[in-house]
C-alpha positions as CSV (number, residue, x, y, z in Angstrom):
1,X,0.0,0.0,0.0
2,X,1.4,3.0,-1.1
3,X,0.6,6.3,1.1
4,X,-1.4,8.9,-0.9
5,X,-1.0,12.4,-1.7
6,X,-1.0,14.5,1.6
7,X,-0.1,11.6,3.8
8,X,2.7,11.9,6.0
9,X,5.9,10.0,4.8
10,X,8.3,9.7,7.5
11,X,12.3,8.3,7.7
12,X,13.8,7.3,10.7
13,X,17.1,6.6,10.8
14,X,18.2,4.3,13.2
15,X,21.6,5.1,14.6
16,X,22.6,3.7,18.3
17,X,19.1,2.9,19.8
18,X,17.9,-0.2,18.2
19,X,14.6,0.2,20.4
20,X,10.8,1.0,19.8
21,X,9.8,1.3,24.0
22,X,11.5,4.5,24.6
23,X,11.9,6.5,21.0
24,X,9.6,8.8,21.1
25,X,10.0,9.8,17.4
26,X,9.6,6.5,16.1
27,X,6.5,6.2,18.2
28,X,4.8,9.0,16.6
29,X,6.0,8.1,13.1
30,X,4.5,4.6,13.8
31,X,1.1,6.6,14.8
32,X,1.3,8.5,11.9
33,X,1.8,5.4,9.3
34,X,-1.4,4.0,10.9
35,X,-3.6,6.8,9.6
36,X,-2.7,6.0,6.1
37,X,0.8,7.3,5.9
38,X,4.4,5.4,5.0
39,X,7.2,5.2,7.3
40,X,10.8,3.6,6.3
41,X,12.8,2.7,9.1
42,X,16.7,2.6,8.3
43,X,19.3,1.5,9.6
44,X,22.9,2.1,7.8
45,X,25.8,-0.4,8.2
46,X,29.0,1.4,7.7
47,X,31.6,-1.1,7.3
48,X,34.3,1.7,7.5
49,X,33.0,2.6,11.0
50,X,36.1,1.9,13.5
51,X,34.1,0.5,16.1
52,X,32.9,-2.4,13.2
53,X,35.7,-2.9,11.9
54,X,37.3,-3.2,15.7
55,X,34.7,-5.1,17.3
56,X,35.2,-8.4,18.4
57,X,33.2,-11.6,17.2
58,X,30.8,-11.5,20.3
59,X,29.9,-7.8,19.4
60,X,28.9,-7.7,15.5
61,X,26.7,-11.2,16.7
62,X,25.2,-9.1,19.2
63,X,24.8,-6.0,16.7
64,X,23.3,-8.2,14.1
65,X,20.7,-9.9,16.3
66,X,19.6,-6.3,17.7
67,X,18.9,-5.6,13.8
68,X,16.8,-8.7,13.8
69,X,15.1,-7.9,17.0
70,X,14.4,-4.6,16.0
71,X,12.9,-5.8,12.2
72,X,10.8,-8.4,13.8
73,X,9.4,-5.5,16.6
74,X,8.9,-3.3,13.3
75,X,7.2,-6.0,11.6
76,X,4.9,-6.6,14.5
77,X,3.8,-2.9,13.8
78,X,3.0,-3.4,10.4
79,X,6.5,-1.9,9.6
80,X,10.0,-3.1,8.9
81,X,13.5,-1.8,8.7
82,X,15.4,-1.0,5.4
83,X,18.7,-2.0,6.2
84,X,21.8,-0.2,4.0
85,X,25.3,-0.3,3.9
């Protein structure tokens, strides 16, 4: 479903909080999309990024299933995130 013309369209990039509970921007983006507008979550991978490319095993595990975590809360919201790198 596409979002017509003069419904909100909102991106929200995801940076260091992978969370829905307490981002309060997210949460009224997630109200809006409800009405009948579009929302794209994103979250960019920068494989240049010194704490990727310095993190150990244990860490990028733990980044990646926050990702998936976040997705599948997305998805429960009739969302999902865009993931980019």
């Amino acid at each position: 479903m596409s979002a017509k013309t003069g419904d909100p369209v909102t991106i929200h990039w995801f940076r260091k909080g992978l969370r829905l509970h307490d981002n309060p921007g997210l949460l009224r983006s997630l109200s809006l999309s409800k009405g009948g507008g579009k929302i794209y979550p994103v979250y960019i991978v920068d494989g240049n990024c010194y704490q990727l490319r310095k993190c150990s095993v244990n860490r990028a595990k733990f980044l990646l299933e926050c990702v998936q975590d976040l997705d599948n809360s997305l998805r429960q919201c009739g969302s999902r995130l865009y993931v980019a790198s």
